[in-house]
C-alpha positions as semicolon CSV with decimal commas, in nm:
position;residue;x (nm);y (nm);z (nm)
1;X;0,000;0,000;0,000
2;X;0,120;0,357;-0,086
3;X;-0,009;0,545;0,231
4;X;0,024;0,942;0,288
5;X;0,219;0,833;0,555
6;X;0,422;1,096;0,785
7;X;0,757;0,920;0,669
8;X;0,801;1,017;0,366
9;X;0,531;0,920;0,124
10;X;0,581;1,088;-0,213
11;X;0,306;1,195;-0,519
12;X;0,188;0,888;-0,592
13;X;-0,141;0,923;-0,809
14;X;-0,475;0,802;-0,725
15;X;-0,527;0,598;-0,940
16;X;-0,728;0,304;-0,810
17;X;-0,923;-0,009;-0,984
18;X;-1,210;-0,230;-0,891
19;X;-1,220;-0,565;-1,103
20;X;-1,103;-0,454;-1,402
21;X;-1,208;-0,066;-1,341
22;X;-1,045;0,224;-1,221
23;X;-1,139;0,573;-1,107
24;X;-0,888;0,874;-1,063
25;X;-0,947;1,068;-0,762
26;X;-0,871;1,438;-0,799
27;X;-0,531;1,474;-0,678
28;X;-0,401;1,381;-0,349
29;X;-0,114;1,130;-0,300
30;X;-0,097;0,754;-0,212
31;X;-0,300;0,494;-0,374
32;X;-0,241;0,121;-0,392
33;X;-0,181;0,046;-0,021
34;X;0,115;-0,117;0,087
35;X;0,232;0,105;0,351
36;X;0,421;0,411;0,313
37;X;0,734;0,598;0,178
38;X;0,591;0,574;-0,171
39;X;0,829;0,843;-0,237
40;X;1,123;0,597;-0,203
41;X;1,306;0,531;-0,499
42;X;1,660;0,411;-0,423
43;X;1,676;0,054;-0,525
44;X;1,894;-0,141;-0,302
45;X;1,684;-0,319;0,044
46;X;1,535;-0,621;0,114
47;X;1,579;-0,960;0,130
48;X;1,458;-1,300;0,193
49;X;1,485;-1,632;0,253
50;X;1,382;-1,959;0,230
51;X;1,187;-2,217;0,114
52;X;1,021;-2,400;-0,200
53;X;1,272;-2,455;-0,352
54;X;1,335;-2,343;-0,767
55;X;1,663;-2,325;-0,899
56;X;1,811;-2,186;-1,264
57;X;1,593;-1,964;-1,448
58;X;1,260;-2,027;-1,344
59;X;1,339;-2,462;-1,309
60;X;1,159;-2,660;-1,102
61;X;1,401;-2,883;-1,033
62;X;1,699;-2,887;-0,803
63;X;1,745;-2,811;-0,405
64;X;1,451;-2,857;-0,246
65;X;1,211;-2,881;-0,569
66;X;0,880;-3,002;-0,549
67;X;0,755;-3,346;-0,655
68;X;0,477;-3,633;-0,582
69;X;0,187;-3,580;-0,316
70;X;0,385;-3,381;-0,049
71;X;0,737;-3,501;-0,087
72;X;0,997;-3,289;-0,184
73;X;1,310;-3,388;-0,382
74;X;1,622;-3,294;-0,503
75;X;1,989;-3,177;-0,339
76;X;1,958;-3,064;-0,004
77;X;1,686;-3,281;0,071
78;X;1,674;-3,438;0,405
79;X;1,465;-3,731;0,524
80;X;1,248;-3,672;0,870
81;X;0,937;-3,788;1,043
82;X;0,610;-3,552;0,937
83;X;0,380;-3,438;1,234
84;X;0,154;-3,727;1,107
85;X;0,446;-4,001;1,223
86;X;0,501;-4,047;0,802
87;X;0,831;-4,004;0,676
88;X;0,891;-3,712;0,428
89;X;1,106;-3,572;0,233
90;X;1,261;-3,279;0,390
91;X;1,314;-3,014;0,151
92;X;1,541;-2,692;0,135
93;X;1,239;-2,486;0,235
94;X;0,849;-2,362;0,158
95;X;0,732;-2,428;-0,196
96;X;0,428;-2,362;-0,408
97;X;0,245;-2,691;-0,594
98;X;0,009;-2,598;-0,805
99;X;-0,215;-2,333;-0,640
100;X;-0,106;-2,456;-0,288
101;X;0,157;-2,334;-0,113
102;X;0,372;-2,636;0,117
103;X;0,635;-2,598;0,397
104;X;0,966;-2,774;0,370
105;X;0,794;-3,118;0,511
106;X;0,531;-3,093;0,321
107;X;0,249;-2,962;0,499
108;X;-0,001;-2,734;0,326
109;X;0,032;-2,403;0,444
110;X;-0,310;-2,107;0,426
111;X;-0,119;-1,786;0,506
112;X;-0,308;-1,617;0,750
113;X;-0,169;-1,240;0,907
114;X;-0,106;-0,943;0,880
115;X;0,090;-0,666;0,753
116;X;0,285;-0,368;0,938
117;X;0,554;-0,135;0,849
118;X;0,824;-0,232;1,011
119;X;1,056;-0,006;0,908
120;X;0,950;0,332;1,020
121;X;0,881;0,151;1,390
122;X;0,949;0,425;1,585
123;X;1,177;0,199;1,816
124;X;1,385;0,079;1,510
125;X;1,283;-0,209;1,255
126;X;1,314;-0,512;1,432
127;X;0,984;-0,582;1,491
128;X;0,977;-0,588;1,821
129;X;0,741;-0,562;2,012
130;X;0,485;-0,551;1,755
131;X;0,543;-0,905;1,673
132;X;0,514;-1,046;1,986
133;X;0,175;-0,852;2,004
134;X;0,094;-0,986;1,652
135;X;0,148;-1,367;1,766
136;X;-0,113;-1,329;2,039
137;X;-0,391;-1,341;1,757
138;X;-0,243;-1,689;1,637
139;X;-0,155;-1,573;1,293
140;X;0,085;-1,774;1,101
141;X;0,240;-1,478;0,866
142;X;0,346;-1,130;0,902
143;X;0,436;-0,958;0,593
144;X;0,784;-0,694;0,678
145;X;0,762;-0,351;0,491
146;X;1,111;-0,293;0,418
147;X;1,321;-0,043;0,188
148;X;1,630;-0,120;-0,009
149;X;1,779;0,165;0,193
150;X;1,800;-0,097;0,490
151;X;2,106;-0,314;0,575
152;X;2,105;-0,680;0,520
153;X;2,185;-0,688;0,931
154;X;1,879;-0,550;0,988
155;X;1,736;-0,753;0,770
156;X;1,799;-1,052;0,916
157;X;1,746;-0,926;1,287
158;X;1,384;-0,842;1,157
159;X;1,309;-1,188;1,008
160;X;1,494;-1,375;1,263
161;X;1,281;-1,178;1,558
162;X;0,939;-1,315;1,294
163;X;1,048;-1,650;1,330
164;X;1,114;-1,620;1,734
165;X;0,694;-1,559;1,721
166;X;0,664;-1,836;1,492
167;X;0,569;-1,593;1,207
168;X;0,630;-1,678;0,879
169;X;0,865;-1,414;0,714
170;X;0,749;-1,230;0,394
171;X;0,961;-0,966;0,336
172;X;0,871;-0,685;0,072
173;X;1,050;-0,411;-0,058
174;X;0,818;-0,097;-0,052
175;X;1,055;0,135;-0,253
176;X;0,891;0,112;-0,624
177;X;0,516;0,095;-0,536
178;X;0,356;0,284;-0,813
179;X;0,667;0,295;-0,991
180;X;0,709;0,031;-1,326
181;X;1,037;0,168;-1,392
182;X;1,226;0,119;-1,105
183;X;1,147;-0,274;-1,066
184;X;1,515;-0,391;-1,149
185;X;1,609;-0,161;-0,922
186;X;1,449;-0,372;-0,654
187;X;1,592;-0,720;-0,771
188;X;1,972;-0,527;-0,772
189;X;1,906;-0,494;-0,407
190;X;1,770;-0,887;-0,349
191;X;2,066;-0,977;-0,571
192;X;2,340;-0,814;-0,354
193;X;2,541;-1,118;-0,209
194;X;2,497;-1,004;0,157
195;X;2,133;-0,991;0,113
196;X;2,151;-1,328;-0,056
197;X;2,361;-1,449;0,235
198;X;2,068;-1,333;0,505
199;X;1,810;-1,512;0,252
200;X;2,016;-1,849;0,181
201;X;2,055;-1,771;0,610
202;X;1,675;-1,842;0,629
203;X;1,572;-2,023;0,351
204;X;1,386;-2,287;0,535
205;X;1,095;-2,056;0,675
206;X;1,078;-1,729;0,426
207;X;0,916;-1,627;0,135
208;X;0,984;-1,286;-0,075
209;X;0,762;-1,041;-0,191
210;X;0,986;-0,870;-0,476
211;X;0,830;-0,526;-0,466
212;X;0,518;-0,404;-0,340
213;X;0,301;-0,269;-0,569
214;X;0,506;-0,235;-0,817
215;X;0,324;-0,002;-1,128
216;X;0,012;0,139;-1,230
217;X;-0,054;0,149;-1,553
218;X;0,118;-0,145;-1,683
219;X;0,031;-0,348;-1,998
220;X;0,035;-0,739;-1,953
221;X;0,334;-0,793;-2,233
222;X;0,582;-0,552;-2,016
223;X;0,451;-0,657;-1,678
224;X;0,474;-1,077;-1,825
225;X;0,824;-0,972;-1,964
226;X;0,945;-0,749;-1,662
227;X;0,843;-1,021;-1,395
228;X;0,997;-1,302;-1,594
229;X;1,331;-1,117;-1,620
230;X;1,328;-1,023;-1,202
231;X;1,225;-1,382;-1,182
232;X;1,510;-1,524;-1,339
233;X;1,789;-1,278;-1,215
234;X;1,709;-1,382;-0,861
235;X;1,660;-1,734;-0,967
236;X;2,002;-1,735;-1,111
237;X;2,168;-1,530;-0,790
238;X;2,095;-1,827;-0,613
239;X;1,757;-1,715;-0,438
240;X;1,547;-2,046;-0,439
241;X;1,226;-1,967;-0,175
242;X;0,914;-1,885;-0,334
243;X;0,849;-1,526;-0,502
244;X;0,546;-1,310;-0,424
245;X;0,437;-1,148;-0,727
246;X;0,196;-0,823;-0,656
247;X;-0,029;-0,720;-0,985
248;X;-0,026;-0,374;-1,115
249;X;-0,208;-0,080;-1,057
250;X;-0,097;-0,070;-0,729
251;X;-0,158;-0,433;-0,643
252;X;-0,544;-0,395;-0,745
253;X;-0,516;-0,534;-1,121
254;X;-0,636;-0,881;-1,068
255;X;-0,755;-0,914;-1,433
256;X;-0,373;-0,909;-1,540
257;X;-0,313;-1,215;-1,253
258;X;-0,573;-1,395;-1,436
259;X;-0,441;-1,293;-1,799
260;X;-0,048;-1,329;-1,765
261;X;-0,014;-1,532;-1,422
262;X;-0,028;-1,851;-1,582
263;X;0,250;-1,763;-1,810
264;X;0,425;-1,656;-1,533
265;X;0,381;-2,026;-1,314
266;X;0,514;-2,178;-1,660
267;X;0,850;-1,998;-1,644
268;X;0,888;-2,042;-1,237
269;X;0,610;-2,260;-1,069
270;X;0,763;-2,188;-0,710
271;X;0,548;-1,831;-0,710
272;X;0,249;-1,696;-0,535
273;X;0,022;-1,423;-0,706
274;X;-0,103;-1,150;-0,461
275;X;-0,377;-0,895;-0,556
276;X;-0,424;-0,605;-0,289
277;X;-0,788;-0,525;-0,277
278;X;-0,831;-0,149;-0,252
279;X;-1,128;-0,219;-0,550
280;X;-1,418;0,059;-0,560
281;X;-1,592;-0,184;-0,604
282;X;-1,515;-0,415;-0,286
283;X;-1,829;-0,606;-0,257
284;X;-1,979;-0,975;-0,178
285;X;-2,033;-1,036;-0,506
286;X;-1,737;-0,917;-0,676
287;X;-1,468;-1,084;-0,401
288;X;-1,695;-1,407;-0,469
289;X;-1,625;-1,344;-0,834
290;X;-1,261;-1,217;-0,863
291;X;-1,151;-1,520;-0,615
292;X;-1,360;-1,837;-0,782
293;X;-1,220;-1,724;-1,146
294;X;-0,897;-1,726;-1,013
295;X;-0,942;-2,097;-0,861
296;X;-1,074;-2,215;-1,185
297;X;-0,747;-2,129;-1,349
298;X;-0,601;-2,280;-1,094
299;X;-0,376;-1,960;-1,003
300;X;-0,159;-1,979;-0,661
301;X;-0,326;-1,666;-0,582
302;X;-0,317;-1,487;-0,247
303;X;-0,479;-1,212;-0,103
304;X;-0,184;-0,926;-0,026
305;X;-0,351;-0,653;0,149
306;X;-0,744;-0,564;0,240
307;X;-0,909;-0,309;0,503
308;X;-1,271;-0,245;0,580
309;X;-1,306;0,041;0,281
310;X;-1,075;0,138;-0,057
311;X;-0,799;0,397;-0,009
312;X;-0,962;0,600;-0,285
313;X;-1,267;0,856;-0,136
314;X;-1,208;0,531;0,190
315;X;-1,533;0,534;0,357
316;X;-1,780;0,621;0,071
317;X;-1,640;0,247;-0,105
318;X;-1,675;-0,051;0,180
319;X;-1,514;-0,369;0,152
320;X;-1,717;-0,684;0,174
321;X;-1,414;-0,822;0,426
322;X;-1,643;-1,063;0,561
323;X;-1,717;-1,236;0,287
324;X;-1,371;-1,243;0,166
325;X;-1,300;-1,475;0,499
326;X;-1,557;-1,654;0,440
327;X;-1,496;-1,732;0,072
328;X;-1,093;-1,752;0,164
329;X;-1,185;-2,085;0,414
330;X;-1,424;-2,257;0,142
331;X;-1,138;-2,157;-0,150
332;X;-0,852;-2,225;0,078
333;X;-0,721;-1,851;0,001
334;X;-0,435;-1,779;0,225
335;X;-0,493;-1,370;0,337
336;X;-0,305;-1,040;0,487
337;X;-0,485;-0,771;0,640
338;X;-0,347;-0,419;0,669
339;X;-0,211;-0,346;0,864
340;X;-0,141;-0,378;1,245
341;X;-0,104;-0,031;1,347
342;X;0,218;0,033;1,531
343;X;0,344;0,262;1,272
344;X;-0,006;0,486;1,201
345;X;-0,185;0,472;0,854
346;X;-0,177;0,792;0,659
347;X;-0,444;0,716;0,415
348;X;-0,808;0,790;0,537
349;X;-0,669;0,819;0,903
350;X;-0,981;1,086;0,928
351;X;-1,269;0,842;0,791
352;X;-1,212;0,526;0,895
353;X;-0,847;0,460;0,954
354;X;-0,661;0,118;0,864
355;X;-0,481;0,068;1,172
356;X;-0,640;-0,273;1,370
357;X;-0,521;-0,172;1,660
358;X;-0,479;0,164;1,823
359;X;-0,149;0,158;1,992
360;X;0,012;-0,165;1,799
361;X;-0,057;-0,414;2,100
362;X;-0,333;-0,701;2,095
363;X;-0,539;-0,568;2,364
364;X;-0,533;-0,226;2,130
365;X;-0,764;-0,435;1,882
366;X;-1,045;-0,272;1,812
367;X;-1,353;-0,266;1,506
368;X;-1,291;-0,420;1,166
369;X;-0,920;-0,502;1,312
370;X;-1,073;-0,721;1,608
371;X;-1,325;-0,868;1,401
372;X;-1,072;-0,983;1,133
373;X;-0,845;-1,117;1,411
374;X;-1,074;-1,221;1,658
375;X;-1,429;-1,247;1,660
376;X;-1,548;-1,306;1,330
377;X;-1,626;-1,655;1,277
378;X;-1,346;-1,669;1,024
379;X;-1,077;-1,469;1,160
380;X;-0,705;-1,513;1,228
381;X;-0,737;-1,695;1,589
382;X;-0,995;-1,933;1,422
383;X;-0,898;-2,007;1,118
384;X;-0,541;-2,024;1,144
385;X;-0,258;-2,273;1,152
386;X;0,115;-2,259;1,230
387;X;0,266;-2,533;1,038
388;X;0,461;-2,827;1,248
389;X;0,765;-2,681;1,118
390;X;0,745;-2,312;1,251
391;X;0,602;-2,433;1,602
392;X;0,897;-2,672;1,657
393;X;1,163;-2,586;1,391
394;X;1,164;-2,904;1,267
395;X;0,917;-3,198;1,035
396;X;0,933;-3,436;1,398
């Protein structure tokens, strides 16, 4: 999410889509979501590690590569006992099959979390306390705004304090939201070898998010061509874990995901798709639409960011976001919510603000944020899982 945060956000446009629309609000800045400093443009800040494992450009082969009903083969691979008592295949780390996304012993994994900005923390971006707080609704995933301006140490202090919570680690470089042109920009900065280093580090537990938001307008042949190319460049630095791929038009563009994703799976099947869903048009019907097309084509789709309203004109566009739970449990849709709250929203702080929580701390939870993480008969606490190999850092 672009927000107008207070640190930094630059003149992003309004632009923002519902399925396959768009409206332009009349100036303003911020527009996708994804969290703040859309004015960011240096390109070097990130990282990631770990899991499913792809080597070479795009292959599906090699450490850790997926194969058969929930084994995992290839170098690297380790034999264990699953949480069932069955023996597995232990691979190098998470990896997507088909639409499904597996950790390294194969267990199915439904992300289920939420998203803060962890980098303008006002106590430094570590994460801490915010994702101790975070862990107390049960969610399996937090998803780390991060900038390429950021060292690789802090990096891994920030993913390594995710994984003391038993959070999965998806890191995403917030740098280029909005901004097509400065995509290799972000893959220099996954590509350095000391951010490789903190990724290969953690390669068992983390997934990558290459950029968030990345574009607005952006036709399908340059974003196909653009992703494939970042794809492969990371591939080929020696990055194996899955990629998060967010669609265009500041993550909103799920028509493209259903157009040019399965192109994309073809040239690297160890990726998730994640539309952010900031739509206009945010309701029952057209989340119950958007999200059944995308199962038909079998996509490995995932839900990136959602809030109670759109960014654009916020409160006079609600979002359906109970029936996106719902729909996410009967789909098997892994989901993000944004965001926490530590670090405040910017965008439509003054009708109806983002933040789930007031002060950043569980007990802080309060409206659309409790009900997501709490109450609702399909929120976080009730719906989701840690997998075996998070809660006890091994497949035993």
């Amino acid at each position: 999410m672009a927000l107008g945060l207070s640190v930094g956000c630059g003149d992003d446009s309004d632009d923002q889509q519902g399925s396959g629309q768009e409206t332009t609000g009349a100036g303003g800045d911020a527009s996708g979501t994804g969290g703040g400093a859309t004015g960011a443009t240096s390109g070097s800040g990130g990282d990631a590690s770990g899991s499913g494992a792809t080597t070479g450009t795009g292959a599906t082969t090699g450490t850790g590569a997926a194969t058969g009903t929930g084994a995992t083969t290839g170098t690297g691979a380790t034999t264990g006992t699953g949480a069932g008592g069955g023996e597995v295949e232990e691979s190098t780390g998470f990896s997507v099959r088909g639409r499904f996304l597996h950790d390294r012993c194969g267990e199915k994994v439904l992300l289920r979390g939420v998203n803060e900005m962890v980098v303008w923390l006002s106590s430094g971006p570590d994460g801490l306390p915010e994702f101790e707080e975070i862990a107390k609704t049960g969610a399996n995933t937090v998803r780390i705004v991060w900038l390429a301006t950021e060292s690789a140490a802090g990096l891994d202090q920030a993913i390594t304090n995710a994984l003391s919570q038993k959070l999965i680690p998806i890191v995403e470089l917030h740098d280029a939201t909005g901004k097509w042109e400065l995509l290799p920009t972000l893959v220099d900065y996954w590509t350095r070898s000391d951010v490789v280093a903190v990724i290969k580090k953690h390669e068992q537990n983390l997934l990558v998010n290459i950029g968030n938001e990345v574009g607005d307008q952006v036709d399908n042949a340059a974003w196909e061509a653009g992703y494939k190319q970042a794809i492969t460049r990371m591939r080929e630095a020696g990055i194996t874990v899955p990629l998060i791929i967010d669609a265009s038009k500041w993550g909103q563009n799920i028509d493209q995901l259903q157009a040019v994703g399965p192109a994309l799976v073809a040239h690297d099947p160890n990726i998730l798709l994640s539309v952010h869903m900031w739509w206009t048009d945010g309701s029952g019907a057209t989340i119950t639409k958007e999200l059944e097309e995308s199962v038909a084509l079998n996509l490995p789709l995932m839900v990136g960011e959602f809030a109670q309203h759109a960014v654009y004109e916020c409160g006079q566009h609600p979002f359906d976001y109970k029936t996106l739970l719902a729909k996410s449990v009967e789909l098997e849709v892994g989901w993000l919510a944004w965001s926490w709250g530590a670090v405040e929203n910017g965008d439509c702080k003054d009708d109806g603000p983002f933040d789930m929580t007031t002060d950043g701390t569980f007990a802080g939870l309060t409206g659309w944020g409790r009900e997501v993480a709490v109450t609702d008969p399909n929120s976080i606490q009730k719906t989701s899982v840690r997998p075996h190999s998070i809660e006890t850092g091994s497949c035993r």
